[in-house]
C-alpha positions in Angstrom: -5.4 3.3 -22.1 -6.7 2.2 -18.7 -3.4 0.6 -16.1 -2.9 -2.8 -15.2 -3.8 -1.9 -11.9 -6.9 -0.1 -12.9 -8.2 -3.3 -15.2 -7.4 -5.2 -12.5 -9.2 -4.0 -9.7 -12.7 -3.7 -12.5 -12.1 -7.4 -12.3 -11.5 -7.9 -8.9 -15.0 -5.8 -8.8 -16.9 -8.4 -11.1 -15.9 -11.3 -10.0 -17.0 -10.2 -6.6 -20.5 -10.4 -7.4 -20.4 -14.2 -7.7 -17.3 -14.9 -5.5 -18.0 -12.9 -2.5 -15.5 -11.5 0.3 -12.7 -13.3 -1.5 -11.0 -10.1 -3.3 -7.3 -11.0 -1.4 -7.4 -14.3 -3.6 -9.0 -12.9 -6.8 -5.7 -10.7 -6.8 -3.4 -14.0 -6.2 -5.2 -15.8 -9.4 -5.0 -12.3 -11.6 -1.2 -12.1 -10.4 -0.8 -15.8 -11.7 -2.7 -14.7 -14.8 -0.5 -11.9 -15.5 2.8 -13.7 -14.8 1.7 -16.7 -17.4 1.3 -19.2 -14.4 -0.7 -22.2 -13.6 -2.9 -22.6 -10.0 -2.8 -25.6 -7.7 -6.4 -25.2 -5.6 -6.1 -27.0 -2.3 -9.9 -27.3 -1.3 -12.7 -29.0 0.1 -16.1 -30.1 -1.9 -18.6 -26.8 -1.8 -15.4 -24.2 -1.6 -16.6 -22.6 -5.2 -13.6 -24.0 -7.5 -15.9 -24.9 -10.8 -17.7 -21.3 -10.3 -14.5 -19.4 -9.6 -13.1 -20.6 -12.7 -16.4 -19.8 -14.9 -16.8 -16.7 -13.2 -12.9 -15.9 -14.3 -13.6 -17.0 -17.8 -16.3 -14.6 -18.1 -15.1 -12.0 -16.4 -11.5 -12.0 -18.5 -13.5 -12.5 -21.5 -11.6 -15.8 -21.9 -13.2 -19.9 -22.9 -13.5 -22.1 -20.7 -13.0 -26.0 -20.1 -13.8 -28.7 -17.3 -12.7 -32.0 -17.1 -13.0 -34.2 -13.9 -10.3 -36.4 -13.4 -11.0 -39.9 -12.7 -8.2 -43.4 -12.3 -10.0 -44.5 -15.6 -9.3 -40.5 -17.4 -6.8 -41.3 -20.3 -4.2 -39.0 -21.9 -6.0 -38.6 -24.8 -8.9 -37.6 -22.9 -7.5 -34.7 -22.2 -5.3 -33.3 -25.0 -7.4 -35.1 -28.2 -6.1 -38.0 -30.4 -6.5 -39.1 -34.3 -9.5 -40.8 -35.0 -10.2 -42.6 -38.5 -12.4 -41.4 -40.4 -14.7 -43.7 -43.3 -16.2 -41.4 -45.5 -12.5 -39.9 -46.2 -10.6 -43.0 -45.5 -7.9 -41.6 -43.6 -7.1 -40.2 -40.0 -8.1 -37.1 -39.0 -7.7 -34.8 -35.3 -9.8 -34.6 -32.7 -8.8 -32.2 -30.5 -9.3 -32.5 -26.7 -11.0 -30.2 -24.2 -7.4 -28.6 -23.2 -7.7 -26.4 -26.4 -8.7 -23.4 -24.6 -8.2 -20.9 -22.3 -8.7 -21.5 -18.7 -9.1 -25.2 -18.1 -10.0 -26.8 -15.3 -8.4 -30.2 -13.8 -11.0 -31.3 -11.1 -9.5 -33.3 -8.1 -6.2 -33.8 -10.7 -4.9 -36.5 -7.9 -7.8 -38.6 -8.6 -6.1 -39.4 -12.5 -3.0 -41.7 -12.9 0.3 -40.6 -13.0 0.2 -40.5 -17.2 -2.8 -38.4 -17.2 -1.4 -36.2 -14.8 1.7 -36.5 -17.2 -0.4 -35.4 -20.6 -0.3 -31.7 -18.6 3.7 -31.2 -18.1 4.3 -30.4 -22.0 0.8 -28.1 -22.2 1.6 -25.9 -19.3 5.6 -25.5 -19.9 5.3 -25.1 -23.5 1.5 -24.0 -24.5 1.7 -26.9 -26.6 0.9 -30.7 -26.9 1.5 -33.5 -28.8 -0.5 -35.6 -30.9 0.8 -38.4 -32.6 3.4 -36.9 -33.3 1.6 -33.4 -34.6 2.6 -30.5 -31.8 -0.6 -28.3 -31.8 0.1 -24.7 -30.1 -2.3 -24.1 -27.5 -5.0 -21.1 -27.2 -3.2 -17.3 -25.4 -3.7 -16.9 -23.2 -3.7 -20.8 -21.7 -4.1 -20.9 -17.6 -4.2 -24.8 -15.9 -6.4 -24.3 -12.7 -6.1 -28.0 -10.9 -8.2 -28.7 -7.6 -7.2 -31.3 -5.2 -9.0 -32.2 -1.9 -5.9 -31.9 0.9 -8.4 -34.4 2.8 -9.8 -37.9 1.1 -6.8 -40.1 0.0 -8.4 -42.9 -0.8 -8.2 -43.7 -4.5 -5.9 -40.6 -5.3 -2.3 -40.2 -6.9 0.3 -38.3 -5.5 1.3 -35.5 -7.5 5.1 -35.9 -8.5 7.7 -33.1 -8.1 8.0 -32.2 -11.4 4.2 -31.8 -11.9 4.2 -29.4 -8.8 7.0 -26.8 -10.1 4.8 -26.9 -12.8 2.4 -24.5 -10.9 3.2 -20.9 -9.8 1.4 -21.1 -7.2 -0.8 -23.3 -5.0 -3.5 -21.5 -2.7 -7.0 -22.0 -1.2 -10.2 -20.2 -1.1 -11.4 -21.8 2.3 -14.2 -21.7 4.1 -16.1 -17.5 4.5 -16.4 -15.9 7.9 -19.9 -16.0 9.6 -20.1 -11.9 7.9 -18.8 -13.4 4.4 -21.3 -16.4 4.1 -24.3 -14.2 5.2 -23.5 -12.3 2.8 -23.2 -14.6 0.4 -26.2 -16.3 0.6 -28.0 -12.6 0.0 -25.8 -12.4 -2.7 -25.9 -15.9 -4.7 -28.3 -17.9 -2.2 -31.1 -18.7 -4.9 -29.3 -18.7 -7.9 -25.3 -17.4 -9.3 -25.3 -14.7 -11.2 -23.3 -15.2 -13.9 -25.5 -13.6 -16.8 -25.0 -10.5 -14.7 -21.3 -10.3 -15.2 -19.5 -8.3 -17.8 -15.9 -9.3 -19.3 -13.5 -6.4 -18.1 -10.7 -7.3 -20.6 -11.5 -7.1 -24.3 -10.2 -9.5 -27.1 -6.4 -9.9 -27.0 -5.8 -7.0 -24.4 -5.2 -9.8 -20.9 -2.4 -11.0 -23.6 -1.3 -7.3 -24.0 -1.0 -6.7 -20.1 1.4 -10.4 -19.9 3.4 -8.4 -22.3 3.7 -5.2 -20.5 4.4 -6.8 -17.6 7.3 -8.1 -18.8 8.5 -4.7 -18.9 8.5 -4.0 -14.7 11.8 -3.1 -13.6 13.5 -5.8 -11.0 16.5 -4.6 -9.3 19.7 -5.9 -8.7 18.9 -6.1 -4.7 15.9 -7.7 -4.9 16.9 -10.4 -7.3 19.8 -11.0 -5.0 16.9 -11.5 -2.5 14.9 -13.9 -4.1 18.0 -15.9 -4.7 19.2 -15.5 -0.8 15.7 -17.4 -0.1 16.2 -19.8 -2.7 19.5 -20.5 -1.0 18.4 -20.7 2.2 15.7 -23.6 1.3 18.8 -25.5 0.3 20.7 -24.7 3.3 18.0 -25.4 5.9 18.1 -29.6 7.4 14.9 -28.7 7.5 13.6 -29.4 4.1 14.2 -32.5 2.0 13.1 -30.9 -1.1 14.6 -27.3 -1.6 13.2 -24.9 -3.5 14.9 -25.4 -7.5 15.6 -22.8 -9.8 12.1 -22.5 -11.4 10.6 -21.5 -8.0 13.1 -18.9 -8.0 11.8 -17.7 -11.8 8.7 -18.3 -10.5 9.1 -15.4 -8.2 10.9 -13.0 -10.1 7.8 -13.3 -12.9 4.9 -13.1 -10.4 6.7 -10.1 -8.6 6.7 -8.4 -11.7 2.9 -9.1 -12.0 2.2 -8.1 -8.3 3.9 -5.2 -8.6 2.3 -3.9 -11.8 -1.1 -4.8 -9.9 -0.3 -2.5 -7.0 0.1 0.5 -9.8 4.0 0.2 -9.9 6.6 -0.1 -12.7 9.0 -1.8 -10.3 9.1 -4.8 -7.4 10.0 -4.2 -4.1 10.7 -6.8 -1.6 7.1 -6.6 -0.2 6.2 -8.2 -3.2 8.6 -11.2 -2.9 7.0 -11.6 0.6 3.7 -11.6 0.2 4.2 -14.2 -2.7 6.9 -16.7 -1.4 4.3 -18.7 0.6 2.2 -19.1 -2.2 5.2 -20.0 -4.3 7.5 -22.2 -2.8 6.0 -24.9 -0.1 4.4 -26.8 -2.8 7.7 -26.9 -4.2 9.4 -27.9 -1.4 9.3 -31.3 1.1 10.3 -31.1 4.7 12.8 -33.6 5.8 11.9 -36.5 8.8 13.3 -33.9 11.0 10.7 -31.3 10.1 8.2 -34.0 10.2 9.0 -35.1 13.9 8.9 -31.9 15.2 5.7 -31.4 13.5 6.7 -28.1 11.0 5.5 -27.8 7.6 6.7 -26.7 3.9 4.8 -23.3 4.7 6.2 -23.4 8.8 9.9 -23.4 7.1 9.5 -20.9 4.5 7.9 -18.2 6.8 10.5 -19.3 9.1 12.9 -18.2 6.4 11.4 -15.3 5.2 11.5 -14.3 9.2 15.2 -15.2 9.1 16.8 -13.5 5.2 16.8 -10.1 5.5 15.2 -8.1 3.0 17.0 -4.9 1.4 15.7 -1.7 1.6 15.4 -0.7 -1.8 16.4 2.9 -2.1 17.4 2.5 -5.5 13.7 1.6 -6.7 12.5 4.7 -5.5 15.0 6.7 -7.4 13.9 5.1 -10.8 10.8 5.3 -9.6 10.8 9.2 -9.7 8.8 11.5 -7.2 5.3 10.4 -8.2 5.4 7.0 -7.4 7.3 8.1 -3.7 
């Protein structure tokens, strides 16, 4: 049976044929993937969102789903509804494009605030509601939601709640002068999609989530996470601190970072490297912040500059001598 770590990095492989010089963020979205999470895209028109999400279905062996939110998208739209039907005279279920695997909310802001709504119970509980029938969802179910951080006009805020929602929130941006040459060589006249091969067979992404459930977190480092948590809250800086889901939030994709990096435990490297990613979206800086011209991601490296982290020794002990 191949590692996490060696599965992953066949992926990372794949999906580098269509998505070129973007392996750092491939590992973010597998880490998400691993740890059960959703993905908040912050990106501009022409980044590759749509084709980084087909490209993830096909390379995890998983179905797929687009929907592009719009201000006239309805609930229903999204999750199904009951439709009557003549020939048997009675009401039967249509189920909506959210029945699936990886699913893909275009430019999400663009929907009102009940659309955006119709999400909260699908990615907390792999479940939704239809008239009054709860319909489990497809495992594993990942939300991928894009939103341009530029154009306002004739979007919707997303609320708090909807936000902590998301593991993580990241961006592919723009290549480098190398990257985009070499992507135009690579996917110039046409993407290559028929040329890539699913790396995870039928039921074994869902095998992984559960293995990585199984990656040791010490006492020291989930003292750490909780020191940052507690320092959000402390800080004038921010409005909004970071709430006790961001903290879980952490602790599960640590897990799934570590288990990517070919360990069985997390170390406080791994709490680092994921915290900005984690917990701006889920924080607000105060007027303060604002004035002085800091953002949600200025404060949080400011505090991960600030906590100190432990040095682990005890990790390495359970470890044993191989993974020293």
């Amino acid at each position: 049976m191949k590692t996490i770590q060696e599965k992953t990095e066949a992926a990372v492989r794949e999906a580098s044929k269509v998505i070129v010089g973007k392996e750092d963020r491939i590992r973010l979205i597998l880490t998400a993937v691993l740890a059960g999470g959703h993905i908040l895209l912050d990106d501009l028109p022409g980044a590759g969102k749509t084709t980084l999400v087909k490209t993830l279905a096909l390379v995890l062996g998983c179905s797929q789903a687009r929907v592009q939110f719009t201000p006239d998208l309805l609930p229903s739209d999204v999750t199904g509804l009951s439709v009557y039907d003549q020939k048997l005279g009675d009401f039967r279920l249509r189920l909506g494009p959210i029945m699936t695997n990886l699913f893909l909310a275009d430019e999400i802001n663009r929907a009102i605030p009940r659309t955006q709504a119709a999400l909260l119970e699908a990615m907390e509980e792999g479940q939704v509601t239809i008239d009054g029938e709860t319909i489990a969802l497809p495992q594993p179910f990942l939300v991928l939601a894009t939103q341009n951080p530029v154009e306002q006009e004739s979007t919707f805020r997303l609320p708090a709640a909807q936000m902590d929602r998301f593991l993580m929130r990241l961006s592919l941006g723009y290549p480098d002068r190398e990257g985009e040459v070499l992507m135009l060589k690579t996917v110039g006249d046409e993407i290559p999609f028929d040329k890539l091969n699913p790396i995870f067979a039928e039921g074994e992404l869902a095998e992984m989530q559960q293995r990585v459930l199984s990656v040791h977190i010490s006492d020291k480092v989930l003292g750490y996470i909780v020191s940052l948590a507690e320092a959000t809250r402390q800080t004038p800086l921010l409005a909004l601190p970071a709430s006790p889901r961001g903290t879980r939030a952490l602790y599960r994709a640590g897990k799934a970072h570590a288990a990517i990096h070919g360990r069985d435990f997390v170390t406080p490297d791994d709490i680092q490297t994921l915290a900005p990613y984690l917990l701006p979206h889920r924080s607000l800086v105060s007027g303060e912040a604002r004035l002085s011209g800091k953002t949600e991601e200025d404060v949080i490296c400011d505090i991960l500059r600030t906590v100190p982290a432990p040095i682990d020794e005890e990790e390495l002990i359970l470890a044993g001598p191989e993974q020293q």
